[in-house]
C-alpha positions in Angstrom: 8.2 9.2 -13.6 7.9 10.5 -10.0 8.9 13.6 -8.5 11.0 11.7 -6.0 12.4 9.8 -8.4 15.5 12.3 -8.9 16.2 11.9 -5.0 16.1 8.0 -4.7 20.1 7.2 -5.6 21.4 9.6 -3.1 18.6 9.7 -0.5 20.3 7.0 2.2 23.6 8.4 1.8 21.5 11.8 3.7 22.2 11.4 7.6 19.0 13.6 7.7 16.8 11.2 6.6 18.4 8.4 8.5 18.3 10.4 11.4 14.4 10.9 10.7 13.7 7.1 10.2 15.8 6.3 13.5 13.2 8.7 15.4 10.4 7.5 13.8 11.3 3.6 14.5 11.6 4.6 18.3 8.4 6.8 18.5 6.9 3.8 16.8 8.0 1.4 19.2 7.0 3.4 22.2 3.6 4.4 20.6 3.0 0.7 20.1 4.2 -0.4 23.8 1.9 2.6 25.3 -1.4 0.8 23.2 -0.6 -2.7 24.0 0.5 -4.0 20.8 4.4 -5.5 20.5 5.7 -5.4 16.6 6.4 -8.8 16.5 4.7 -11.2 13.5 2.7 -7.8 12.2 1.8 -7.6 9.0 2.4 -3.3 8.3 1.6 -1.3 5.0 4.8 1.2 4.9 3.0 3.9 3.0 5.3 6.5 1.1 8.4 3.9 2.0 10.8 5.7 -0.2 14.0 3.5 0.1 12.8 2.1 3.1 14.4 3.5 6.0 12.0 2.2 7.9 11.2 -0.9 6.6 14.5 -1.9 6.9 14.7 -1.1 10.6 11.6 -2.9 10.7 12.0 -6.0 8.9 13.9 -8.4 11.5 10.7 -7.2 14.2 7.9 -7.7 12.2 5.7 -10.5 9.9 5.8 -8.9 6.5 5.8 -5.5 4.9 4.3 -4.5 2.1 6.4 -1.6 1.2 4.4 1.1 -0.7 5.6 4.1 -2.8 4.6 5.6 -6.2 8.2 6.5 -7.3 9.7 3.6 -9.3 13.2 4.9 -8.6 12.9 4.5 -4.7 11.3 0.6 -4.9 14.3 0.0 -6.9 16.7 0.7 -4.1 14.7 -0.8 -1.6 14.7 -3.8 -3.8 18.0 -4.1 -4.9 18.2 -3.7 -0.5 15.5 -7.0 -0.1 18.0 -8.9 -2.4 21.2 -7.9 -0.8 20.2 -8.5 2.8 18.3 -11.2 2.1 15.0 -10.4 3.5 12.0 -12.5 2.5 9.2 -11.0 4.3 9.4 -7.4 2.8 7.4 -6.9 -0.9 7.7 -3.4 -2.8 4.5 -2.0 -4.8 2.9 0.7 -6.2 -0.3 0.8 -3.9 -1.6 -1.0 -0.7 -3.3 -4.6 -1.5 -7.1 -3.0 -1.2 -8.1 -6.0 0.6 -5.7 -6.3 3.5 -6.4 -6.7 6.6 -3.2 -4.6 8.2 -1.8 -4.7 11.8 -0.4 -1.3 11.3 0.5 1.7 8.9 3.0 3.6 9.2 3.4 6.7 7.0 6.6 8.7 7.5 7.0 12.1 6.3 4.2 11.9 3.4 0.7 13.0 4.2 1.6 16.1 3.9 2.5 15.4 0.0 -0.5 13.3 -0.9 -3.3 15.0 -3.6 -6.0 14.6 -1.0 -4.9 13.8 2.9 -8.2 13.7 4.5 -9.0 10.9 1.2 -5.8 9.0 1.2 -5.9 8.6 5.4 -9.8 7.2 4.4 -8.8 4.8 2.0 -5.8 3.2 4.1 -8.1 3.3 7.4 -10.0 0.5 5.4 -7.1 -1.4 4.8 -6.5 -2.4 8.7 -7.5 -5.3 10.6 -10.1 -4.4 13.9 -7.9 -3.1 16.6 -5.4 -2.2 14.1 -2.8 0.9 14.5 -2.3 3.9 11.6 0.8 6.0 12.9 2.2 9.3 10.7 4.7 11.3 10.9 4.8 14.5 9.2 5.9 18.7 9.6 3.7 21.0 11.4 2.0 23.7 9.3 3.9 27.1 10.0 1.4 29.4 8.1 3.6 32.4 8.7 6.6 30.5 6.9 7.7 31.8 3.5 6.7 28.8 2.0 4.4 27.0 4.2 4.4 23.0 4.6 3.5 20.1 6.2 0.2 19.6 7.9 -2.1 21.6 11.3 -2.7 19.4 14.3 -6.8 20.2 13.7 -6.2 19.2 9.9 -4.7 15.5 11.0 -7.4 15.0 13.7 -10.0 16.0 11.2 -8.7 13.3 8.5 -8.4 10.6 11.3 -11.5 11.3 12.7 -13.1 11.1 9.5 -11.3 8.1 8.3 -13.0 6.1 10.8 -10.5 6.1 13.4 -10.4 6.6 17.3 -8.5 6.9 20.4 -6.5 10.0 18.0 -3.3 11.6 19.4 -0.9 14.1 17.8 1.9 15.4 19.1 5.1 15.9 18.7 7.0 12.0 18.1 10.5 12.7 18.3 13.1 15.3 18.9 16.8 14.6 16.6 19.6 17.3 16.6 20.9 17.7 13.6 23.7 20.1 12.8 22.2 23.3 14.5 18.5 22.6 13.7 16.3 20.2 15.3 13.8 18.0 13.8 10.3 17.7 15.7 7.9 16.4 13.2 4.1 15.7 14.6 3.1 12.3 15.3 -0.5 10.7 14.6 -1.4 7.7 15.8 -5.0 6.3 15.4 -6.6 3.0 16.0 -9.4 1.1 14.1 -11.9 0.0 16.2 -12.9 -3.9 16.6 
């Protein structure tokens, strides 16, 4: 059982998270645009998918998505989403097909909770196609926080540097007010060369 698995019932109901996925869908779509590459017909890893927020804003753009997560109970609402909307070109699993040749990965708002980042961004660097895109989302480090999460700018271009990947940017993707904060996650956007 996964840790996320207690959060996967409720978690679209959170206008949070939607409001997260809605950023992330237009920071990806701009990101995209600015490097020449258009969404439609890709074939895209959603790593850390959850209950696919953004898969599902995806799905009528794109070629197919292989939908990725290692909490059971999130795959089951984003199947039991796949059937009910009748979407053919989305596929839920535990890990990225090794030998697939990507257009783009997108990871929203999980780096930061993987075992070993700089690892995990290698192994899915192999997974793209030449010329193909890896985009992240995730919280800036505040190391004076109480509890400190999320990940450093130099800690992100370090992993994609080392994961093979070039023309590296991080910055902030996206500004959403919500209630009285507002969320500013970092955006990474890498490409494989080829």
């Amino acid at each position: 059982m996964s840790e996320w698995d207690e959060y996967a019932e409720g978690w679209d109901a959170d206008e949070a998270a939607r409001a997260y996925s809605r950023g992330a869908f237009a920071s990806l779509v701009s990101a995209a645009s600015k490097r020449g590459m258009q969404l439609d017909g890709l074939h895209i890893c959603d790593f850390g998918c959850g209950t696919g927020l953004l898969a599902e804003q995806l799905a009528d753009r794109v070629g197919a998505i292989d939908a990725v997560d290692t909490s059971p109970a999130m795959l089951a609402v984003l199947a039991r989403k796949i059937v009910e909307r009748g979407w053919t070109n989305i596929r839920t699993m535990a890990k990225p097909v090794a030998s697939a040749a990507y257009d783009l990965i997108v990871c929203s708002s999980v780096c930061a909770f993987v075992e070993d980042y700089p690892a995990t961004a290698k192994r899915l660097a192999a997974t793209l196609g030449p010329g193909g895109l890896f985009v992240q989302w995730d919280w800036e480090l505040d190391p004076t926080a109480e509890q400190p999460h999320g990940l450093s700018r130099d800690t992100i271009q370090r992993a994609l540097e080392g994961a093979g990947l070039t023309n590296i940017s991080v910055e902030v993707g996206f500004e959403v007010a919500f209630g009285e904060r507002v969320m500013a996650p970092l955006m990474a956007v890498g490409r494989m060369p080829g």
